[in-house]
C-alpha positions as CSV (number, residue, x, y, z in Angstrom):
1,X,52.4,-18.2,8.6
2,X,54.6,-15.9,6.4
3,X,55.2,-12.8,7.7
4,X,52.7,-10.0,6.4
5,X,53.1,-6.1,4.4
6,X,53.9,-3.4,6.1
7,X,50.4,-2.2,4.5
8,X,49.1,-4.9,5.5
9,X,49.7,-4.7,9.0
10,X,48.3,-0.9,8.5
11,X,45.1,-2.3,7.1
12,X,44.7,-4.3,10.1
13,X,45.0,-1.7,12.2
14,X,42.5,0.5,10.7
15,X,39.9,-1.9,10.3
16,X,40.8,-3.0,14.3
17,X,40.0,0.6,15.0
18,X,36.7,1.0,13.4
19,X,35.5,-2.4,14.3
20,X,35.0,-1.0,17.9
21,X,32.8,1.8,16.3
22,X,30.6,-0.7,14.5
23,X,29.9,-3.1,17.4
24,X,28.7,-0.5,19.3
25,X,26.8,0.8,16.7
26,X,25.2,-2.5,15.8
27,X,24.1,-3.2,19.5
28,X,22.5,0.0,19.1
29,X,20.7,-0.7,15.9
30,X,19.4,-4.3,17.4
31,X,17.9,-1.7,20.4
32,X,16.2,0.7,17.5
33,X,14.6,-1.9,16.0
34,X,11.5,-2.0,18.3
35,X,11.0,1.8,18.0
36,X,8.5,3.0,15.4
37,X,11.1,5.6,13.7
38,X,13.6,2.8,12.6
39,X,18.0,2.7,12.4
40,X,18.1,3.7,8.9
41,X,19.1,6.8,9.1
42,X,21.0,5.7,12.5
43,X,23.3,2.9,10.2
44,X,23.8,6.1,7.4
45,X,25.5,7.5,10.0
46,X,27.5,4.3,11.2
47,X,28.7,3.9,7.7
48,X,29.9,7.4,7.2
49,X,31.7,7.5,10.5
50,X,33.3,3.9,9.9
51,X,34.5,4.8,6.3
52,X,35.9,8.2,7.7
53,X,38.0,6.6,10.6
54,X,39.7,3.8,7.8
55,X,40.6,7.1,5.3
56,X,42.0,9.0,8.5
57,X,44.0,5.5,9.8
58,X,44.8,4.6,6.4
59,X,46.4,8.6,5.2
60,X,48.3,8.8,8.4
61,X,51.3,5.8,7.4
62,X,50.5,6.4,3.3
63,X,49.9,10.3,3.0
64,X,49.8,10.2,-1.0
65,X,48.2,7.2,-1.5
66,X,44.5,7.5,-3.2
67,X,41.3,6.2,-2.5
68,X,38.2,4.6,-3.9
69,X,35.1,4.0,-1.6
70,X,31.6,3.0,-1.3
71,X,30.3,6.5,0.6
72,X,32.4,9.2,-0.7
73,X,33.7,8.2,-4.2
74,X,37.1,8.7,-6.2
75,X,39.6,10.5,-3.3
76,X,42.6,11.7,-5.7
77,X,45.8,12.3,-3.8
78,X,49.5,12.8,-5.2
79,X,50.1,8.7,-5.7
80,X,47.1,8.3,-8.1
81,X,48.8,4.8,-9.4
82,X,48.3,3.7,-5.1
83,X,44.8,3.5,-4.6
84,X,43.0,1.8,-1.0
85,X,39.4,0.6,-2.2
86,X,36.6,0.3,0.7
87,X,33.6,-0.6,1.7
88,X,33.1,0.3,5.2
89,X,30.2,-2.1,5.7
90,X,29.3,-4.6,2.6
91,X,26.0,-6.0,3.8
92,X,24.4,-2.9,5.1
93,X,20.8,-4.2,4.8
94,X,21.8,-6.9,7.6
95,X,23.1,-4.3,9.8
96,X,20.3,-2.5,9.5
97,X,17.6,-5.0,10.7
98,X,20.1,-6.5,13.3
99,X,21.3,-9.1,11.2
100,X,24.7,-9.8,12.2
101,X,26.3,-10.9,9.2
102,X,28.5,-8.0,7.7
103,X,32.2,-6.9,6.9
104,X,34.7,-4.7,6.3
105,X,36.1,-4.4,3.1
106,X,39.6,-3.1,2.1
107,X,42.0,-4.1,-0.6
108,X,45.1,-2.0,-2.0
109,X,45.8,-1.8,-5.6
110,X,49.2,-0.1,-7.1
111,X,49.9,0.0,-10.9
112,X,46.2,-1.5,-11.7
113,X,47.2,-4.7,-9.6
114,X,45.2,-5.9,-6.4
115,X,48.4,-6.4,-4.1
116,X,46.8,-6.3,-0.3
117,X,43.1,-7.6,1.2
118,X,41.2,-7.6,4.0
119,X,38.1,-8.9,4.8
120,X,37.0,-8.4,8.8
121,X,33.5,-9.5,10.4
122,X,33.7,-7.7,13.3
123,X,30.8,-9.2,15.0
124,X,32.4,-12.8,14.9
125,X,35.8,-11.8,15.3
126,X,36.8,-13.5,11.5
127,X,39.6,-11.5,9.7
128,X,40.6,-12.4,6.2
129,X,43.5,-11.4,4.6
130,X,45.7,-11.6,1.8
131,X,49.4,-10.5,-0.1
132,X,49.9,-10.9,-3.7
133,X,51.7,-13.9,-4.1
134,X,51.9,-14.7,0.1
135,X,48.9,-17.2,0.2
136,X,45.2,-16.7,2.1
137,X,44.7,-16.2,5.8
138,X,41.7,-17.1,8.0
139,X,42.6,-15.4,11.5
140,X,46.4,-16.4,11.0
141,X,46.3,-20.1,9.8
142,X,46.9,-20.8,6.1
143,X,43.1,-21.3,3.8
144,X,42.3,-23.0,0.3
145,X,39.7,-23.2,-1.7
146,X,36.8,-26.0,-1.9
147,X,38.1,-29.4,-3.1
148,X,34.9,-30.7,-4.1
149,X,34.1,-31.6,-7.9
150,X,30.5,-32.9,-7.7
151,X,28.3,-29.7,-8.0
152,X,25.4,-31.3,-6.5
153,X,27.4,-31.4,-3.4
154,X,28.6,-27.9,-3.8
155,X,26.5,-24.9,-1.9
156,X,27.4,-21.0,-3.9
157,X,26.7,-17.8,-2.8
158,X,24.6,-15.3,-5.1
159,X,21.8,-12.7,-4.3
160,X,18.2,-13.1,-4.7
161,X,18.1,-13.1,-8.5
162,X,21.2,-15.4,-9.0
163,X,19.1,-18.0,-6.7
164,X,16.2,-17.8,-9.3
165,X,17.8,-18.1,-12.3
166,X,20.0,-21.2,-11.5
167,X,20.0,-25.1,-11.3
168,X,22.7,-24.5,-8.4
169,X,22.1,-25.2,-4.4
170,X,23.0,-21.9,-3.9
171,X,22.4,-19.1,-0.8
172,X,21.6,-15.6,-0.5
173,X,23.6,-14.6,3.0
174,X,23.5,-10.1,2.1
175,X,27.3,-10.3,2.0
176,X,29.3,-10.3,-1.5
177,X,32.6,-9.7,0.3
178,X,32.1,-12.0,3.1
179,X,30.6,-14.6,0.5
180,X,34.1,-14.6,-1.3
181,X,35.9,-14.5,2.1
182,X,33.5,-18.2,2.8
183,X,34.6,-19.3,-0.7
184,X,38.3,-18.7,-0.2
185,X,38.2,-20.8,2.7
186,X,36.4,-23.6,1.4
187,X,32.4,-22.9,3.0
188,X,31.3,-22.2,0.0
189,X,32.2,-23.8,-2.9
190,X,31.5,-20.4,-5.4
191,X,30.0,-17.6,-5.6
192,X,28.4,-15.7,-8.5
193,X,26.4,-12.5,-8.8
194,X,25.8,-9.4,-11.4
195,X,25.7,-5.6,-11.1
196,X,28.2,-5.6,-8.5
197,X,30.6,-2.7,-7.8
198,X,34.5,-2.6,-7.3
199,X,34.8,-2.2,-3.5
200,X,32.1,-5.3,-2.8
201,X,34.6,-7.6,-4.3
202,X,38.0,-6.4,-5.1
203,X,39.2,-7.7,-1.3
204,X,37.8,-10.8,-2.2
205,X,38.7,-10.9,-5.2
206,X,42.6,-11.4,-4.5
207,X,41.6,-13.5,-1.3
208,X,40.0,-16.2,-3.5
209,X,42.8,-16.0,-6.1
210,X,45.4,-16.1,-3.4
211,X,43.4,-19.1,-1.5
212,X,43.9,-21.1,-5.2
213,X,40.8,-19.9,-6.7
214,X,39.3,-18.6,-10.3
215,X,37.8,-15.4,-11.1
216,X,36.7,-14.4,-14.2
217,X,37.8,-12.0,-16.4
218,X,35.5,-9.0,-16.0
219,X,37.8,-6.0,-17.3
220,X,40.3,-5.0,-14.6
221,X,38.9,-1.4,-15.4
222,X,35.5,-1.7,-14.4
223,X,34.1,0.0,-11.1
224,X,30.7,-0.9,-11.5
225,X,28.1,-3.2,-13.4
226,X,30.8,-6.1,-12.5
227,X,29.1,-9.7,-13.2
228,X,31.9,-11.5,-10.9
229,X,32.1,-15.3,-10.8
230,X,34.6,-17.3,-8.5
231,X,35.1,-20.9,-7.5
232,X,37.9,-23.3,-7.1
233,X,39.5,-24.9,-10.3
234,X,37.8,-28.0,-10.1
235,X,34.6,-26.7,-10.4
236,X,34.9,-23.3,-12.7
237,X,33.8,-24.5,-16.0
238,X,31.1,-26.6,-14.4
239,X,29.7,-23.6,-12.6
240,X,30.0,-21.3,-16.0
241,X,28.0,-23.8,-17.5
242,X,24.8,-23.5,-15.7
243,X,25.3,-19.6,-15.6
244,X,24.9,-19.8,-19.0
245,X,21.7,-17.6,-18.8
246,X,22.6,-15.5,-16.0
């Protein structure tokens, strides 16, 4: 594979670091499942810690760079132009009931341009990454898009109400960034979903584009109320088609 960033490689290590903190975390959760109280406000915590630990690892190689997350907000620091955008765990509903099907999101943008993503499911040991202009990476070897053009043999990701309001074969997994981590490397073949906010998708969002995929143009300015669709090529306008009510 090319050779990654430098904040790349400090992405990696931060979400190596907190990884540990959520696996723990989670075997925990699977144990406070049969007690009557429940893990919610157990995971509230999880979150919390696991976003703090990224901001700490992520500061201490870029002191000035800014940040944008799920828990805490806008984080202006002197580079306001540099900004790291997280979600410490996308699919918090599934960590929450034991599920184990969740991620770490992190993706740099600098002058209003996505230039770095990660994507990490710590539970399966599956790390997705991405430079601008460097290609898509599944745990080091090189991923594409879908290749399919049929889209009855095509299976998208969505959320509950995108699998009601479509013709598509289509599946609700809990996981918008992991979703477009599966449709940068080809196991699923789109993805599409509304009301979504900046730091569930802007990893993915440069993963898919990097893997050869299509996003649509949602306004590069929005951080919330984002109606994201993404696919390969071959199947874009097909896809937009029978979104045409969504």
């Amino acid at each position: 594979m090319n050779s990654i960033s430098p904040n790349l490689n400090i992405m990696i290590k931060a979400c190596e670091k907190a990884s540990k903190v959520i696996i723990r975390d989670f075997r925990e959760v699977e144990n406070l499942q049969v007690a009557k109280k429940g893990p919610r406000d157990f995971v509230t915590k999880t979150d919390k810690r696991v976003e703090e630990i990224l901001i700490d690892e992520l500061s201490k190689s870029k002191k000035n760079y800014s940040f944008l997350t799920e828990e805490s907000g806008e984080i202006e620091n002197n580079d306001k132009d540099k900004k790291w955008i997280i979600d410490p765990i996308d699919g918090t509903t599934n960590f929450l009931h034991g599920i184990p099907h969740f991620s770490i999101s992190i993706a740099l943008k600098i002058d209003n341009e996505l230039k770095s993503a990660l994507i990490h499911d710590p539970i399966k040991n599956e790390m997705f990454f991405a430079d601008k202009n460097n290609g898509a990476y599944f745990n080091n070897h090189r991923i594409k898009v879908s290749k399919k053009t049929l889209l009855e043999d095509c299976l998208f990701g969505t959320n509950i109400l995108g699998i009601k309001s479509t013709e598509l074969n289509a599946r609700c997994l809990g996981s918008a960034a992991l979703d477009l981590a599966y449709v940068s490397s080809g196991r699923l073949d789109g993805f599409f979903q509304n009301n979504l906010n900046i730091w569930d998708i802007a990893a993915g969002i440069l993963i898919v584009e990097e893997a050869g995929g299509k996003i649509n143009n949602f306004g590069d300015d929005k951080i919330s109320n984002i109606n994201l669709r993404a696919s390969s090529n071959d199947i874009f306008t097909k896809m937009m088609k029978n979104l045409n009510n969504f």
